[in-house]
C-alpha positions as a Markdown table, in Angstrom:
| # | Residue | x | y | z |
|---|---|---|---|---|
| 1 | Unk | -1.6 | 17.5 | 12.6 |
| 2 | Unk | -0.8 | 16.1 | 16.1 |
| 3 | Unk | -3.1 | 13.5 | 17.5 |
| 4 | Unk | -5.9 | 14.1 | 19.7 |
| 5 | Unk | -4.9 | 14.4 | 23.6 |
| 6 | Unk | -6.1 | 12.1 | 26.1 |
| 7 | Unk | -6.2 | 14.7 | 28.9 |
| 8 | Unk | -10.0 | 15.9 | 28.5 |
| 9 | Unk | -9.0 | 19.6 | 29.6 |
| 10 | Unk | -6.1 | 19.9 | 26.8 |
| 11 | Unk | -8.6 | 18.1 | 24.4 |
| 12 | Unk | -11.5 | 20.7 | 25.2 |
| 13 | Unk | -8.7 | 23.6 | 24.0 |
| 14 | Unk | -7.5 | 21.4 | 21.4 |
| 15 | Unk | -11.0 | 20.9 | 19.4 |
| 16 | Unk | -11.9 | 24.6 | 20.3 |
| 17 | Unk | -8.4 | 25.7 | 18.3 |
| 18 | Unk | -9.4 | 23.2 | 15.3 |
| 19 | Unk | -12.9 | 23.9 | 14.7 |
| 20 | Unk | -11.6 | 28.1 | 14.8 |
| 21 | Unk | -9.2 | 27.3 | 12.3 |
| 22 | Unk | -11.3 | 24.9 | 9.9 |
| 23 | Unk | -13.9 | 27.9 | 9.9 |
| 24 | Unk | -11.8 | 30.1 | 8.0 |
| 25 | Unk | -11.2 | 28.1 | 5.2 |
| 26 | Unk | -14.3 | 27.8 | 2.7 |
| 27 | Unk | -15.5 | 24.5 | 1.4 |
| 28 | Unk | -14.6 | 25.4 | -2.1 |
| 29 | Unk | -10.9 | 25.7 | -0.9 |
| 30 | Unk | -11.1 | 22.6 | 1.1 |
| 31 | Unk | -12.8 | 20.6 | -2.0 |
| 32 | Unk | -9.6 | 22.5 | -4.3 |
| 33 | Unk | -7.0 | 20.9 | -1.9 |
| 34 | Unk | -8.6 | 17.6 | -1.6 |
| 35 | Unk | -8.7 | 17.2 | -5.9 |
| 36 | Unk | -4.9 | 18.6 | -6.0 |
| 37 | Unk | -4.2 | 15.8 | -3.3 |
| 38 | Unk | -5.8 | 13.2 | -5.1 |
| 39 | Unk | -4.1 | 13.8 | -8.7 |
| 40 | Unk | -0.8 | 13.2 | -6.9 |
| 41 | Unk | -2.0 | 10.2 | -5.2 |
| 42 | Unk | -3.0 | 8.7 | -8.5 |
| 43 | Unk | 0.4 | 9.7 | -10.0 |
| 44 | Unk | 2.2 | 8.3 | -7.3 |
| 45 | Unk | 0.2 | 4.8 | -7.8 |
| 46 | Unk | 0.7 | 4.8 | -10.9 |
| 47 | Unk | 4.8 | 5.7 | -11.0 |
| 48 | Unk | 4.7 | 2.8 | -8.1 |
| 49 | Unk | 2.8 | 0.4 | -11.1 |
| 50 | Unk | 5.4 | 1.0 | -14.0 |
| 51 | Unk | 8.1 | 0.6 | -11.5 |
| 52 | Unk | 7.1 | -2.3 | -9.8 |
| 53 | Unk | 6.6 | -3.9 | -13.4 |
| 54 | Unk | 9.9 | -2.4 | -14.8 |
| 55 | Unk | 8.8 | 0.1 | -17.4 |
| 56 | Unk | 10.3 | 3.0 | -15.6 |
| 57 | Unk | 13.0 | 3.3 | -12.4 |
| 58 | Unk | 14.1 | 6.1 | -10.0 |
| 59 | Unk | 17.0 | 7.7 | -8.6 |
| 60 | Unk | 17.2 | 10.0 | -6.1 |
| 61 | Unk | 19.7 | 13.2 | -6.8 |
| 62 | Unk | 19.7 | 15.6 | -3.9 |
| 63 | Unk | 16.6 | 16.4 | -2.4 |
| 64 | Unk | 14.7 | 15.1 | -6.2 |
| 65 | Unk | 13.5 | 12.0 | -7.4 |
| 66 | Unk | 13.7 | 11.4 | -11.1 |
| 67 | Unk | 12.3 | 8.6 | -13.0 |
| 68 | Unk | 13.3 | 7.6 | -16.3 |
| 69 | Unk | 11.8 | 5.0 | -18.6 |
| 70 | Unk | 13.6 | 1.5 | -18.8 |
| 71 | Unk | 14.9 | 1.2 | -22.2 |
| 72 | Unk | 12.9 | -2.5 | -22.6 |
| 73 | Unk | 10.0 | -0.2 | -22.4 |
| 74 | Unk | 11.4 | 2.2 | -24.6 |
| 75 | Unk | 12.2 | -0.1 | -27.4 |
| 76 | Unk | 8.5 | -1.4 | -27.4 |
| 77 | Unk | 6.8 | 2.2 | -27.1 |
| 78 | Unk | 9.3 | 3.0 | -30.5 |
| 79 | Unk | 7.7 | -0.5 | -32.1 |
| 80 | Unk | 4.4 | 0.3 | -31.2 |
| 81 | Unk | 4.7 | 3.9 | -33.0 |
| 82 | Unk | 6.4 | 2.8 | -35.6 |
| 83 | Unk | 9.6 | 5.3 | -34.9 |
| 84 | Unk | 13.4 | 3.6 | -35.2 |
| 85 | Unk | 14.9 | 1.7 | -32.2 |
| 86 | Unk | 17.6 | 3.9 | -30.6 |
């Protein structure tokens, strides 16, 4: 979404175009986007967390971003279960 223009005349048409598009989407379909966006906000924080504390990195292939878990992490998680160490 661009910013709002300074020139009053340009903001006039600019507010008029906004407010005819925001009234043909319903409130249930704005509160549907704004809970999607918010799951992925959380996910991202916490991805950012268990990288920042080394449980997990990231490479970038392409266009993607994987993650994988560190193998520190890994070796704890399989003591914490009970399963072998691999």
């Amino acid at each position: 979404m661009k910013c709002c223009p300074k020139d009053n005349n340009i903001k006039k048409d600019w507010m008029e175009k906004l407010e005819s598009e925001s009234n043909n989407v319903s409130n249930n379909r704005v509160i549907e986007i704004s809970d999607f966006c918010k799951v992925f906000s959380n996910v991202s924080h916490n991805l950012s967390l268990m990288k920042k504390n080394r449980v997990i990195s990231s490479y970038n292939q392409s266009k993607y971003k994987y993650y994988r878990i560190e193998k520190a992490a890994s070796r704890f998680l399989n003591t914490v279960y009970g399963n072998e160490i691999t």
